[in-house]
VMD Tcl script that draws the C-alpha trace (Angstrom):
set ca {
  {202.48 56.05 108.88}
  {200.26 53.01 108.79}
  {202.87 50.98 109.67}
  {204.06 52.52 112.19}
  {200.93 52.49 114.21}
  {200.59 49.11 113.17}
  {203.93 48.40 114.69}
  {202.69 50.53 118.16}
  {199.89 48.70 118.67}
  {201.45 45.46 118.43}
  {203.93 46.34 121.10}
  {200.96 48.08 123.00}
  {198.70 44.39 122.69}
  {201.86 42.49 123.79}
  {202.30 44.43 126.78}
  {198.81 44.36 127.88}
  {199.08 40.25 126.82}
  {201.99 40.04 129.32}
  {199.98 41.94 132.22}
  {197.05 40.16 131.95}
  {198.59 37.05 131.94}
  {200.92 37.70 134.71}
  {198.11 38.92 137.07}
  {195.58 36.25 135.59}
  {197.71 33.41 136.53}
  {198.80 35.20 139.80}
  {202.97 34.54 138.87}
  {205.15 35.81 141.45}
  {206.62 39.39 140.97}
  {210.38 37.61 141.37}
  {209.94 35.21 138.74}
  {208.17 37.27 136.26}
  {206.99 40.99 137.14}
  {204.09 42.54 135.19}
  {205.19 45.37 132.99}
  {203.30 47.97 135.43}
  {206.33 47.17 138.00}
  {208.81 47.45 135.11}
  {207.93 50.71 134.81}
  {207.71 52.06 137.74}
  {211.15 50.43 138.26}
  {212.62 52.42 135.54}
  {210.72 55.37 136.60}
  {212.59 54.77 139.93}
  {216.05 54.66 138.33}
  {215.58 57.04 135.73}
  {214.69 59.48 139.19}
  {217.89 58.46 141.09}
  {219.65 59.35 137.44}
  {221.43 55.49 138.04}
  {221.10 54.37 134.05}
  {222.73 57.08 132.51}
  {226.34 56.56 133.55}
  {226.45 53.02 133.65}
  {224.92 53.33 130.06}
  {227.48 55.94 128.39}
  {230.00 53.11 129.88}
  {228.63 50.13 127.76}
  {227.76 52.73 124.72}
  {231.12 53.51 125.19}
  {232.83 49.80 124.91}
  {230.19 48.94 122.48}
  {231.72 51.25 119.71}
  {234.99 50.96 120.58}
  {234.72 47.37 120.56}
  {232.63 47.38 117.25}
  {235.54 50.25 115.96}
  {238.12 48.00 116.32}
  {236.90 44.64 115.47}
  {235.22 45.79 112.39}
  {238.53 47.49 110.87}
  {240.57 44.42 112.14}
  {237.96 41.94 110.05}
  {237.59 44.90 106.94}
  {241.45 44.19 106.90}
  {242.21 40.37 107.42}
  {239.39 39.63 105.45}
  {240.86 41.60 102.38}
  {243.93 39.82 102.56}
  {242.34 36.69 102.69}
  {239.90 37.43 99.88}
  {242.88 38.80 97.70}
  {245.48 35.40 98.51}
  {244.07 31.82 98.10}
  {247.00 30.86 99.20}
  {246.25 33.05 102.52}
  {242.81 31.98 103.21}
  {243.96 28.45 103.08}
  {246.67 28.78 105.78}
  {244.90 30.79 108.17}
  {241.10 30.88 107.88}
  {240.86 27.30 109.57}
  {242.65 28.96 112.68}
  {240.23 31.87 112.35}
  {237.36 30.00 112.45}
  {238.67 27.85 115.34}
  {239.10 30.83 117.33}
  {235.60 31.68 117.01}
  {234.52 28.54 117.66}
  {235.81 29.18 121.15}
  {232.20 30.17 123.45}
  {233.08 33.99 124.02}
  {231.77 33.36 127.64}
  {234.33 31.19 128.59}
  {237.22 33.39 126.65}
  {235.52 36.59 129.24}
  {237.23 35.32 132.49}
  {240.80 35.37 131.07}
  {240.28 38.67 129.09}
  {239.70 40.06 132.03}
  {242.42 38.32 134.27}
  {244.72 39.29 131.54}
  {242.95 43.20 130.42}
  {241.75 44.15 134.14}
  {238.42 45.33 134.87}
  {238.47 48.81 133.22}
  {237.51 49.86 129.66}
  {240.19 47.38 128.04}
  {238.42 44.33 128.48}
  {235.47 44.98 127.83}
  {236.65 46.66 124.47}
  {238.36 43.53 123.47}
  {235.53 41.43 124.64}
  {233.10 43.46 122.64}
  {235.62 43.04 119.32}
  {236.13 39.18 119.19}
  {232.84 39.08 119.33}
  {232.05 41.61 116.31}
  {235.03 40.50 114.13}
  {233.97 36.91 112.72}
  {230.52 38.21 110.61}
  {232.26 41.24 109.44}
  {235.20 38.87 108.33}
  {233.29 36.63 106.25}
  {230.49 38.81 104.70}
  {234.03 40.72 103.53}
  {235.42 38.13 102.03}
  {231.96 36.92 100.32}
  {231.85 40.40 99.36}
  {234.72 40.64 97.57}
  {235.08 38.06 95.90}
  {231.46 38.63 94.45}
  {233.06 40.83 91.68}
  {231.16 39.64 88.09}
  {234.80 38.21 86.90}
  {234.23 39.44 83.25}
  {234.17 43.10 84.23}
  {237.23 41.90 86.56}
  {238.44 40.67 82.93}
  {237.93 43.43 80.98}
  {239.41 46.00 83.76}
  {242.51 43.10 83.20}
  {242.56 44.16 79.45}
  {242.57 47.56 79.58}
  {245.34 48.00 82.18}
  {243.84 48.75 85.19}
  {245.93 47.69 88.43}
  {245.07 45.72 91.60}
  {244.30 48.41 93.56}
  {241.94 50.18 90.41}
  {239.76 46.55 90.27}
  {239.51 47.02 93.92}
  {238.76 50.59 94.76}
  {236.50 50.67 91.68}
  {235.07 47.20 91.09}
  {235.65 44.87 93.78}
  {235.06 47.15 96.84}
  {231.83 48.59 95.76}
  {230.44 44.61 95.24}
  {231.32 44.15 98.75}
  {229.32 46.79 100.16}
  {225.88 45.42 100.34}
  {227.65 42.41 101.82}
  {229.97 44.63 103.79}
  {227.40 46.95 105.38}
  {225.37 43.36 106.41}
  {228.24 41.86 107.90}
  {228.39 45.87 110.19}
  {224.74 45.35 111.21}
  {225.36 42.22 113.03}
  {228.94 43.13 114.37}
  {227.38 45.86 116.07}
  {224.33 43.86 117.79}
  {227.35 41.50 118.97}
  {229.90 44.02 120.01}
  {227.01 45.44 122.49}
  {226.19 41.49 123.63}
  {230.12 41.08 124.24}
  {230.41 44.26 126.33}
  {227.64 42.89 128.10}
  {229.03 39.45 128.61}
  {232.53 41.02 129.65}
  {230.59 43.06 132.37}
  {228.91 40.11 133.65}
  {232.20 38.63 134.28}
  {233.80 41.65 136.10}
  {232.98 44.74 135.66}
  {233.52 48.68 137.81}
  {230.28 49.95 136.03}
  {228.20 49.72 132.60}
  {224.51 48.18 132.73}
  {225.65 44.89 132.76}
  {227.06 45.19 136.22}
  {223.88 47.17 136.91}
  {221.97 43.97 135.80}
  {224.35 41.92 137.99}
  {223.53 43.88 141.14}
  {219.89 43.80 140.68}
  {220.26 40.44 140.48}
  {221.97 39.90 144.02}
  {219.21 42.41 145.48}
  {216.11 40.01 143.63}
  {215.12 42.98 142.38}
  {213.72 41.46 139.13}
  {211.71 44.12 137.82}
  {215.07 46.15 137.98}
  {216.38 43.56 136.00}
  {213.98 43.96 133.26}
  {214.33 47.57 133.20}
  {217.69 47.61 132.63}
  {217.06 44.53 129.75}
  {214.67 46.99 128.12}
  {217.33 50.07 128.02}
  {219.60 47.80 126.55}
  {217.18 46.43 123.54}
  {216.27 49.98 123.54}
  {220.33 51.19 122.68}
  {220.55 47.60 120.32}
  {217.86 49.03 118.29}
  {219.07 52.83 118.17}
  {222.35 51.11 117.22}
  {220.89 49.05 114.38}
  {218.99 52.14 113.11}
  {221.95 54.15 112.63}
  {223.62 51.72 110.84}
  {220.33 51.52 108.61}
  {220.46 55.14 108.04}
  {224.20 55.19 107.38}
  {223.78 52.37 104.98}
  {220.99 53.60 103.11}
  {223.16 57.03 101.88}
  {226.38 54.50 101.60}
  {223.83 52.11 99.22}
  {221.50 54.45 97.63}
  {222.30 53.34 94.23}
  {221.57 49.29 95.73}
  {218.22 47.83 93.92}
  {217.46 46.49 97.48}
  {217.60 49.61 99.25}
  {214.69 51.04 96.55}
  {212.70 48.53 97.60}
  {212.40 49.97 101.04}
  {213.20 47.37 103.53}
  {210.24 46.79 106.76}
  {212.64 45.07 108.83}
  {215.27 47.99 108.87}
  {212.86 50.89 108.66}
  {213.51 53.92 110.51}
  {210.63 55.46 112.13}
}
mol new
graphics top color blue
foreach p $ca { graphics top sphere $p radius 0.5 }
foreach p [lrange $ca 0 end-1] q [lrange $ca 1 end] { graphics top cylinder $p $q radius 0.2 }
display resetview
């Protein structure tokens, strides 16, 4: 409970920092609006009931996009972990292809997806696939290799090292790797909107931006950190019952905590 007025009153302080500041050094309310405008800007939207569609839209991509590219990784990346002889072929192309800016890659997922759901979805996955990939194949191949040994010797098969040695290694590695697909599969929904979009928040960003309405802008910014960190905690909470029987998860984590 400490902590979590601790945590309040630092974002409280900050806040008050920021309007201070802001009406201290007398900065212009379309480069940086105070939060007091922020708020009433969000008051203003939440009124006209604008957020809530555009937001069950991104939501929407996010976890289909996060879905998708996290049981495409889960996949590739057991194959890879499982064949040398795999990983050597194709994980340089893999890691090419991610070395590809996302934003650049948004224009002709659109051109070639259209402007509904699809792209966006797709968008959303590329981006979530590549940490997933390689915390799976870390993961797996983080197996103590004498147990792996003595599973060997007493004539367990490939698939009985794996569902009962290998795979619950990965996990800790595994539910990571989810925790940061899912932060990026909500930035590449965002990024795909930005590009072209019929609704979600990042097109709501987009035409705030045309209008100069920047405290709109920020608004919208803070709903989206807001569903980022919602997100995040249900992957904590989901993680903590998958990893209960994790020394790290006894410890009781302060950067993860749910409130």
């Amino acid at each position: 409970m400490k902590r979590q007025v601790l945590r309040a009153a630092v974002l409280v302080v900050s806040l008050a920092l920021w309007e201070g500041a802001v009406r201290a050094l007398r900065v212009p309310a379309f480069i940086l609006p105070p939060p007091s405008q922020v708020l009433l800007a969000l008051q203003r939207g939440a009124a006209s009931n604008i957020y809530l569609p555009h937001l069950w839209v991104t939501l929407l991509e996010t976890l289909l996009g996060f879905a998708s590219g996290s049981l495409l990784a889960f996949l590739l990346g057991t194959g890879l972990a499982a064949s040398r002889t795999a990983e050597y072929f194709f994980y340089p192309y893999i890691v090419m292809f991610q070395s590809m800016p996302k934003v650049a890659l948004a224009p002709l997922i659109v051109v070639w997806f259209g402007l509904g759901l699809t792209s966006k979805v797709v968008s959303a996955a590329l981006v979530a696939f590549f940490p997933l990939l390689v915390n799976t194949i870390a993961g797996l191949r983080s197996a103590d290799e004498d147990r792996v040994n003595l599973m060997k010797s007493l004539a367990a098969s490939e698939l009985q090292i794996f569902w009962m040695l290998r795979l619950p290694s990965a996990l800790p590695f595994i539910m990571a790797g989810l925790e940061v697909a899912m932060v990026f599969a909500l930035v590449g929904a965002i990024v795909a909107e930005f590009v072209g979009a019929e609704a979600g928040l990042g097109m709501l960003i987009q035409s705030r931006n045309f209008s100069m309405d920047v405290a709109g802008e920020f608004a919208v910014l803070f709903i989206l950190s807001l569903m980022g960190l919602l997100l995040n905690w249900g992957l904590v909470s989901i993680r903590r019952r998958v990893l209960f029987w994790d020394p790290s998860e006894k410890a009781g984590p302060l950067a993860g905590e749910i409130p």
